[in-house]
C-alpha positions, 0 to 999 in steps of 0.5 A: 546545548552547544554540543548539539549545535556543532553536532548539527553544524557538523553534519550540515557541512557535510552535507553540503560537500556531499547533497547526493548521500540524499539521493538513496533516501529520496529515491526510496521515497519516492518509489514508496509513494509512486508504487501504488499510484503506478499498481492501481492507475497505471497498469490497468490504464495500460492493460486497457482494463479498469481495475473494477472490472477485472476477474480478480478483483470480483474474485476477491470481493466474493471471497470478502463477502462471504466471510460475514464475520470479517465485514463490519458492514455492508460495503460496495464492492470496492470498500469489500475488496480494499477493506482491512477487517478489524477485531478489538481494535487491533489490524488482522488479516484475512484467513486464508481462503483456497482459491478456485483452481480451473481443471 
């Protein structure tokens, strides 16, 4: 056990000579909890558009909903959009689906 403490005492002194080899790990952080807020809040504030509102996202709801399989039920159409189908208790994902092309 006294191993461990001056293990610990060893690593805490060095950090407190060096607090900015923190700096790497909270900017990770931080970027990985503020992504999705800036995708799903922030950029449809500023494209002037709500993100239900958008071609795409409707796009993506019919492509949902017409894989009856994969809804466990009948969803709105942010659950369709946003929901992650389940089969056995394990996560998959969507089969791919070819998308509309204009022309």
């Amino acid at each position: 056990m006294k191993r461990i403490a001056a293990l610990v005492a060893k690593e805490l002194n060095e950090l407190r000579r060096s607090p900015s080899i923190f700096l790497p790990a909270a900017v990770t952080g931080a970027a990985a909890i503020l992504y999705p807020f800036v995708i799903v809040i922030i950029v449809p504030y500023f494209a002037g558009e709500r993100l239900a509102d958008s071609s795409d996202f409707r796009l993506a709801t019919e492509v949902f909903r017409s894989q009856p399989e994969h809804v466990p039920g009948p969803l709105s159409s942010a659950g369709a959009a946003t929901g992650v189908p389940r089969h056995g208790g394990s996560l998959q994902q969507l089969p791919a689906v070819p998308w509309p092309v204009d022309g």
